[in-house]
C-alpha positions in Angstrom: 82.7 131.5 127.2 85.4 130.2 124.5 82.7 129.9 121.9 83.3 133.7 121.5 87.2 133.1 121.2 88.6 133.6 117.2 91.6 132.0 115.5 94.3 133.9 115.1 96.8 133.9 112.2 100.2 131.3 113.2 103.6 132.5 113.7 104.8 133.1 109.9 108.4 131.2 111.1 106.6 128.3 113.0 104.4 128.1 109.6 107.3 128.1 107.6 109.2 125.2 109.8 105.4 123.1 109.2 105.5 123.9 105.5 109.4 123.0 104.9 108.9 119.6 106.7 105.9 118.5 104.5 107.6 119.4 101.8 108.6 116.1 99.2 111.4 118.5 97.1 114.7 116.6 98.2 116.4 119.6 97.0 114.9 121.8 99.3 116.5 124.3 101.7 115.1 125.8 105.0 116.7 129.4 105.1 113.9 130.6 107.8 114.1 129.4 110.9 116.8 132.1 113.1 119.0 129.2 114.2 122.5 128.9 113.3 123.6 125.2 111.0 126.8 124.0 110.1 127.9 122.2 107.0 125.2 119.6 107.1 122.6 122.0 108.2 122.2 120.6 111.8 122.4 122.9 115.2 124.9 121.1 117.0 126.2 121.5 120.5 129.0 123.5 121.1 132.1 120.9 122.7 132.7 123.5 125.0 128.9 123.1 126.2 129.1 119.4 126.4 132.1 119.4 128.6 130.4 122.2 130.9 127.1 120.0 131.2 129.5 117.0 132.0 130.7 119.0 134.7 127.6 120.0 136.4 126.0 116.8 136.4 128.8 115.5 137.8 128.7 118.2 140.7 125.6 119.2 141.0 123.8 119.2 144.1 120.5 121.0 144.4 117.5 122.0 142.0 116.5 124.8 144.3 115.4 128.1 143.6 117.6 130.3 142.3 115.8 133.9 142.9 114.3 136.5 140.9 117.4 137.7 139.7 118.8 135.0 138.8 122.7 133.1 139.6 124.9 136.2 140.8 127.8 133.6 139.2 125.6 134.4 135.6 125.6 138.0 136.3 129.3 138.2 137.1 130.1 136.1 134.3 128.0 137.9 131.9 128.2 141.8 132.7 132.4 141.8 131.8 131.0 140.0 128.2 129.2 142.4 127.5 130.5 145.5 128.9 134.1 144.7 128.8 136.2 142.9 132.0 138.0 146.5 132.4 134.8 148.0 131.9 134.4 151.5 134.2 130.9 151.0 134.1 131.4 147.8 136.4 134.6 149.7 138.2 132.0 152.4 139.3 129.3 149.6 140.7 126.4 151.3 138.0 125.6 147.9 136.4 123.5 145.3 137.5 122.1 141.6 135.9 119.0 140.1 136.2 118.6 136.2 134.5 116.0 136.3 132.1 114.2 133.2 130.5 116.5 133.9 126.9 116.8 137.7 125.4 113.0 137.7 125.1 112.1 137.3 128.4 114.6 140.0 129.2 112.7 142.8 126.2 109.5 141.7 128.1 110.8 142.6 131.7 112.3 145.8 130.2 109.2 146.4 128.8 106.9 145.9 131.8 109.7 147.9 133.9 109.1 150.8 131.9 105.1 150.8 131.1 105.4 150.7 135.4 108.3 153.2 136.3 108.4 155.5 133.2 104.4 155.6 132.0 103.7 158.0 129.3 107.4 157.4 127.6 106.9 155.8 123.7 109.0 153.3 122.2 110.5 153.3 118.8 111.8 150.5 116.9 113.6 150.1 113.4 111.5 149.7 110.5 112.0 147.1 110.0 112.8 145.2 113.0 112.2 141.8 114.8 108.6 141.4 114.7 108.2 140.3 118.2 109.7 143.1 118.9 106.2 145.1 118.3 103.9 142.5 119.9 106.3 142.2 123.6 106.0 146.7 123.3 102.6 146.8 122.7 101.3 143.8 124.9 103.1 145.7 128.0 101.0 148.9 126.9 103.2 150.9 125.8 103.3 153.4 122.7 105.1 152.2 119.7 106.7 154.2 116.8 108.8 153.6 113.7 112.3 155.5 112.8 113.7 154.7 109.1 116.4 152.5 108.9 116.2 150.6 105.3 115.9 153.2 102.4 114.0 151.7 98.8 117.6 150.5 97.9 118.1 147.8 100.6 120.6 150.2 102.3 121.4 151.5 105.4 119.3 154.7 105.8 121.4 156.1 108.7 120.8 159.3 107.4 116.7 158.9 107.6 117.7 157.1 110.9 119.4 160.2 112.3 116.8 162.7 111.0 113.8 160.5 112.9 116.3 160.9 115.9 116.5 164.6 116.4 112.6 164.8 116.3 111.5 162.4 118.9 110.4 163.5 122.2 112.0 163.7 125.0 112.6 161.0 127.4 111.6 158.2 125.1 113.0 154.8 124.5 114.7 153.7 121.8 115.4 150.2 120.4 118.8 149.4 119.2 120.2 146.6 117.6 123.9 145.8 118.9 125.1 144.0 116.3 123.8 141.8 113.1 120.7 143.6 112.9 117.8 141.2 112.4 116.2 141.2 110.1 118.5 143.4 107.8 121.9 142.3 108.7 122.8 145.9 108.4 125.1 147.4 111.0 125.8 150.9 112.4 129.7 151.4 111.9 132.1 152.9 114.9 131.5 156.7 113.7 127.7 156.4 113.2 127.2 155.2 116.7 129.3 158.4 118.2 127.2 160.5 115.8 123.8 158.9 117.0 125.9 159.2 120.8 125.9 163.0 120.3 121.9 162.6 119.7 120.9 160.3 122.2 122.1 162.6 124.8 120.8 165.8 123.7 117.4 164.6 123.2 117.2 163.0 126.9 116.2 159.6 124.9 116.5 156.1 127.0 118.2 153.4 124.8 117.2 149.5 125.1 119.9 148.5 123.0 119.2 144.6 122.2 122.3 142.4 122.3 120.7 139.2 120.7 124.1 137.8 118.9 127.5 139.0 120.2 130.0 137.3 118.6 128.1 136.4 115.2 129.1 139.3 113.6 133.0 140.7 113.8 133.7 139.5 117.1 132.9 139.7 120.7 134.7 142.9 121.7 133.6 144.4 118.0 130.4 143.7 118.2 129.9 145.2 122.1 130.8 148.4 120.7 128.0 150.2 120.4 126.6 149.0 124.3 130.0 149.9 125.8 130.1 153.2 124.1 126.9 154.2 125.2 127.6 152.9 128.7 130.1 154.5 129.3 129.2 157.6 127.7 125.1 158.0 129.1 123.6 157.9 132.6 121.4 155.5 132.1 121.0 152.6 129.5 119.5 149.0 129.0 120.9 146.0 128.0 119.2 142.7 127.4 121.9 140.1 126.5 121.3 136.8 124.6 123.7 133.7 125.4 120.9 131.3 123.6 123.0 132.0 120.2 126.2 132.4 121.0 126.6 129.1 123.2 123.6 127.4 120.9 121.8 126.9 124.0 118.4 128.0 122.5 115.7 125.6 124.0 117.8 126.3 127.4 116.3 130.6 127.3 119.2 131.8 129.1 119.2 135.9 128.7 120.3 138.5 131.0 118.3 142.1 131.3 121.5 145.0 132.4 120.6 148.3 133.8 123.0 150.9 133.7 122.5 153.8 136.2 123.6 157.2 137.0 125.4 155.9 140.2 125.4 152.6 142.5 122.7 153.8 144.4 120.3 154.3 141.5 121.4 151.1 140.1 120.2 149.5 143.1 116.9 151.1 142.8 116.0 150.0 139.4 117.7 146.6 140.4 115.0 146.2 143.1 112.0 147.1 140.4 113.6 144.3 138.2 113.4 141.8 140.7 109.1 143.1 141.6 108.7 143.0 137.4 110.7 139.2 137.2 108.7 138.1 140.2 105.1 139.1 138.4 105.9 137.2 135.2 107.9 134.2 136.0 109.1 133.9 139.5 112.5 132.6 138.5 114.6 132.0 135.7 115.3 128.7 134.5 118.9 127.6 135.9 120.4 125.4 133.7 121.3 127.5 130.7 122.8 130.2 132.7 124.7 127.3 135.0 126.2 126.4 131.4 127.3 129.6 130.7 128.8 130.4 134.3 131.2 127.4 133.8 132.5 127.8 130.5 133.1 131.5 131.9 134.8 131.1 134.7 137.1 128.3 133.3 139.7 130.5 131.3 140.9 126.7 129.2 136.9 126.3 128.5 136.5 129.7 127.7 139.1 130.1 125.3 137.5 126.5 123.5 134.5 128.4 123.1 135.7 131.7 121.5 137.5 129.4 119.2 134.3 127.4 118.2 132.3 131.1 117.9 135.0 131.7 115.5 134.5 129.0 113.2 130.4 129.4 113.5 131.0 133.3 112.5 133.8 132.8 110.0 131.5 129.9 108.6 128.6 132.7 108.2 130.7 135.3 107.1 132.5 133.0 104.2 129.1 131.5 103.0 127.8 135.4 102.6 131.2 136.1 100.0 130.2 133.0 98.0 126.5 133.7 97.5 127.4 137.1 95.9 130.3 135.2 93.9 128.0 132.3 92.9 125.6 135.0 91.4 128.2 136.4 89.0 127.5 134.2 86.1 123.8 135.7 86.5 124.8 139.1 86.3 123.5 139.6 90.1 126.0 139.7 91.8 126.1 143.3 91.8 122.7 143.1 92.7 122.8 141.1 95.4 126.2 142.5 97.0 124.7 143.9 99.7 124.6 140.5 101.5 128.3 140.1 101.5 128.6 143.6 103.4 126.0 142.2 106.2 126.7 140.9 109.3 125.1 138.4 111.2 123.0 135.1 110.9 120.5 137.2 108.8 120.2 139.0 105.7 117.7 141.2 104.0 118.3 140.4 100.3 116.0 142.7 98.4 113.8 139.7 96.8 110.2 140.9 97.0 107.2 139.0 98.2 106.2 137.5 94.8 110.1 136.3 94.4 110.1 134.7 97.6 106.9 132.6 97.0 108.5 131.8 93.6 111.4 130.2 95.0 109.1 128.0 97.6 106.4 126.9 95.0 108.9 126.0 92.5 112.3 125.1 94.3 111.6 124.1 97.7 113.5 127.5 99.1 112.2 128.3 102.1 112.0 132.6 103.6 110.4 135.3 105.4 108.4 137.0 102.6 109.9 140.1 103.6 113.3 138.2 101.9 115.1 137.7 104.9 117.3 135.0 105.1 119.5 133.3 107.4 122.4 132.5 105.9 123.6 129.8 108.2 121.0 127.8 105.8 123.3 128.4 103.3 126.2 125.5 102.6 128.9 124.8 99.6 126.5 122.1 98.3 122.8 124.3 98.0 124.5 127.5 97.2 124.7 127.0 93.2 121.1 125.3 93.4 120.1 128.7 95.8 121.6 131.0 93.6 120.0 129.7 90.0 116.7 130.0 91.7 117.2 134.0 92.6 118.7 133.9 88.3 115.2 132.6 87.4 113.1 134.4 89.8 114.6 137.9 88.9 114.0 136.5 84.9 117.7 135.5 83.7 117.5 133.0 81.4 119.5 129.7 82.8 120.4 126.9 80.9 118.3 123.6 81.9 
């Protein structure tokens, strides 16, 4: 029977990773892969983690099951990060967690949960948006569509954004990116989420707003905007929540899919259907991540050593995008390129076209997503002026030898 099975294409970021690692170019620089590096361009893990794993070796005391939904000490730690600790939302019992092997497990069981208790409703996603994004949509059988969100400027197309809006049908689901937008690094500001607010709810749409890096881009409170808002504010929202960036906990896929219902009752109802939908793919959640998590949290001296070390990771990021657009002033690009200093996030969609970006691997090692994204965590003091004459010669500015 497998003789009739074909090879299909790689993951273009896995294919990237193979290709930077056989490469001999000692000068070359891995700005692919979505993980966040310090200074010497190693993912390392967070002292606040260490000390939390410390502590649950030390007292742990069972490997057993830990249910469909998860830990209820994840949920309880994780529902006041996202929705806020005074939240009303939580006051008024209409939110619920369910553990989630990292943020993509909890897109997939959002996805199955509404190709099962919503059939018929479409999806639309930002174009661009995450790629997996379209295969975890489609592969649950559900509809997907496009709305504008980059114009041919690399800029925020809110207004193409809004227009795509007010003409889809009622009762779909839209996707929406919390915060540092991946792959654009392009953010909706305060107003233009109570504009797209006003929009939302006169059209009856459902929104999946994806929360993959709170924290990464103006803060933890500042980047939840946008979900509290519209929790507050709407009957009836999802959540799925990401710690696997935030703590740097990425092999441990510790996520969290929130529904936010009408009333208590309601919530409960959907609650139950996540726990059927969790139990059909997976059973249960790995523990471990979401133990981490849980005792950082609840530890308020822990917890504040982690916001501090979130701040230096995002302050790192957000320094690194100023000097890539001042490091391209001597080329004359910096205008050009200015856009990435007004992003937010890990990620950046920098405007170099295909043929650029397969310019700067062939002939400097530089490795991107051909689309030009970035992640500018790959960025450091010592590869930026090497990075940034590459984009001089690739866009044709004559640099000295």
């Amino acid at each position: 029977m497998f003789e009739r099975i074909e090879r299909v294409p790689g993951d273009a970021i896995l294919g990237l990773i193979q290709a930077f690692k056989e490469d001999t170019n000692p000068q070359k620089v891995d700005l692919g892969v979505g993980v966040y590096r310090d200074a010497e361009g190693n993912t390392p893990v967070m002292r606040a983690v260490k000390e939390a794993e410390a502590r649950l070796l030390k007292n742990e005391s069972t490997k057993t099951y830990i249910g469909s939904h998860g830990s209820p000490a994840y949920g309880d730690a994780v529902l006041p990060l996202v929705l806020g600790a005074d939240s009303p939302v939580l006051e008024a019992g209409r939110a619920s967690a369910t553990q989630s092997p990292g943020g993509t497990g909890a897109l997939r069981l959002a996805a199955d949960f509404i190709a099962g208790e919503l059939p018929g409703r479409g999806i639309w996603v930002s174009d661009p948006t995450w790629p997996n994004h379209h295969g975890l949509f489609t592969a649950a059988g559900i509809a997907l569509h496009k709305y504008p969100y980059v114009d041919a400027d690399n800029r925020l197309d809110f207004d193409g954004m809004l227009a795509a809006f007010n003409k889809i049908p009622e009762g779909d689901v839209v996707v929406l990116h919390a915060c540092c937008h991946n792959p654009t690094g392009f953010d909706l500001s305060a107003e233009q989420w109570r504009t797209l607010l006003e929009v939302v709810r006169e059209r009856r749409l459902l929104p999946l707003i994806d929360f993959a890096y709170q924290g990464f881009g103006q803060g933890l409170d500042e980047d939840a905007y946008g979900v509290r808002l519209f929790a507050e504010q709407l009957d009836e929202v999802l959540i799925t929540s990401s710690c696997s960036k935030n703590f740097g906990i990425y092999n441990e896929r510790t996520g969290c899919l929130i529904a936010v219902a009408k009333n208590a009752e309601q919530m409960e109802n959907v609650r139950s259907q996540f726990a059927v939908v969790a139990r059909e793919n997976y059973s249960n959640p790995p523990a471990h991540g979401g133990a981490i998590v849980s005792e950082i949290l609840h530890d308020p001296e822990l917890a504040a050593v982690w916001r501090d070390e979130l701040t230096e990771m995002r302050d790192r990021v957000n320094t690194l995008r100023q000097e890539f657009v001042k490091a391209l002033d001597p080329y004359g690009l910096a205008e050009k390129y200015a856009c990435v200093g007004e992003q937010r996030g890990m990620f950046s969609y920098t405007g170099l076209t295909p043929d650029q970006v397969d310019r700067l691997r062939d002939e400097f090692g530089i490795y991107m997503v051909r689309s030009g994204r970035a992640n500018v965590a790959g960025f450091s003091r010592e590869n930026l002026p090497y990075i940034t004459r590459a984009i001089a010669v690739v866009n044709g500015v004559k640099v000295d030898d």
